[in-house]
C-alpha angles and dihedrals in degrees: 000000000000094000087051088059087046093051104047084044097064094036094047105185113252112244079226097050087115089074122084117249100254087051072071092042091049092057088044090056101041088059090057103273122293095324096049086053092051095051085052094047085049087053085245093122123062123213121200135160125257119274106239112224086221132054117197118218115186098336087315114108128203141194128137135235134199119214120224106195098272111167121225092253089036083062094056081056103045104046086036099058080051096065087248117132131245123189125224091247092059097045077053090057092040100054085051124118090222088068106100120191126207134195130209086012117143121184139168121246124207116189121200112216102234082225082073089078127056121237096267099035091049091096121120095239086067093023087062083039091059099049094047088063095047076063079245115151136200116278125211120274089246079067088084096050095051079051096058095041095052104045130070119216076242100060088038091062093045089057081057082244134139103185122351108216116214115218112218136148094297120245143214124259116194094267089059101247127137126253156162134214120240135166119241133202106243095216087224099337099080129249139332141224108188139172110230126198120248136203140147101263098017099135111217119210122252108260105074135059137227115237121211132164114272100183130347125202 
């Protein structure tokens, strides 16, 4: 018995024991191996955490992105070389006279979270209404591209967003339909740049968002 006390004294259990022994090693490493675990221990290493691009106010999320002269056909290019997607319809939109790039521009988005609305008012006639009275506007369709580029699958579902839909001036697809660009979580396949149809009364599900322009400098 006493050797039994003397034992469990010298050998105290840890209050983590119930984690497995390379949940340890992972932190180790992720402070940069045993070094980088003594320099933390000495208070020599810092740890934050990361700063997010995008800030949420009551269900309204904001970030801001600054245009650099990309062309339509020079985004295809772009996400594409990135391994990102883009769908026929919004090559369509991109090849299209009426998208027009810009270049130094920063503006503000501001991104309504579609569970702002409920089923039967999420529709874009009082999706675009309720903008107007935020005193939101209408940004420009490469909006959606500098969206796709800038956030991770990752960043988009921590938003608690699917696809956020970018509501621009719509513009024609070959069909002659009417659309607007928007960037899509992949769910493993990496994301998206769509082209989404857009009408008046169309009713989008509950699990996206509609980007305006909040502020522009």
């Amino acid at each position: 018995m006493e050797n039994t006390a003397i034992s469990r004294k010298e050998n105290p259990v840890s209050k983590y024991g119930h984690r497995p022994h390379n949940w340890f090693e992972a932190v180790v490493n992720k402070l940069g191996g045993e070094q980088g675990a003594e320099r933390f221990l000495r208070g020599e290493l810092v740890v934050s955490e990361p700063t997010r691009a995008w800030r949420e106010e009551d269900g309204v999320i904001y970030f801001s992105v600054a245009s650099n002269g990309t062309t339509g056909k020079g985004w295809i290019t772009r996400l594409e070389s990135k391994g990102l997607c883009v769908g026929d319809y919004a090559k369509q939109l991109l090849r299209s006279p009426d998208f027009k790039p810009t270049s130094g521009v920063t503006t503000e988005i501001a991104v309504l979270k579609s569970l702002l609305f409920n089923d039967n008012d999420r529709i874009t006639e009082k999706i675009r209404a309720e903008a107007k009275k935020r005193k939101f506007i209408k940004p420009s369709a490469e909006v959606a591209c500098l969206i796709c580029e800038m956030f991770t699958d990752e960043e988009i579902k921590a938003m608690g967003l699917v696809w956020i839909v970018v509501m621009h001036e719509p513009i024609k697809d070959s069909d002659g339909d009417l659309r607007l660009l928007g960037a899509s979580r992949g769910g493993g396949g990496g994301r998206w740049l769509n082209a989404y149809y857009d009408g008046p009364g169309d009713r989008w599900i509950r699990d996206g968002g509609f980007a305006f322009v909040s502020s522009q400098v």
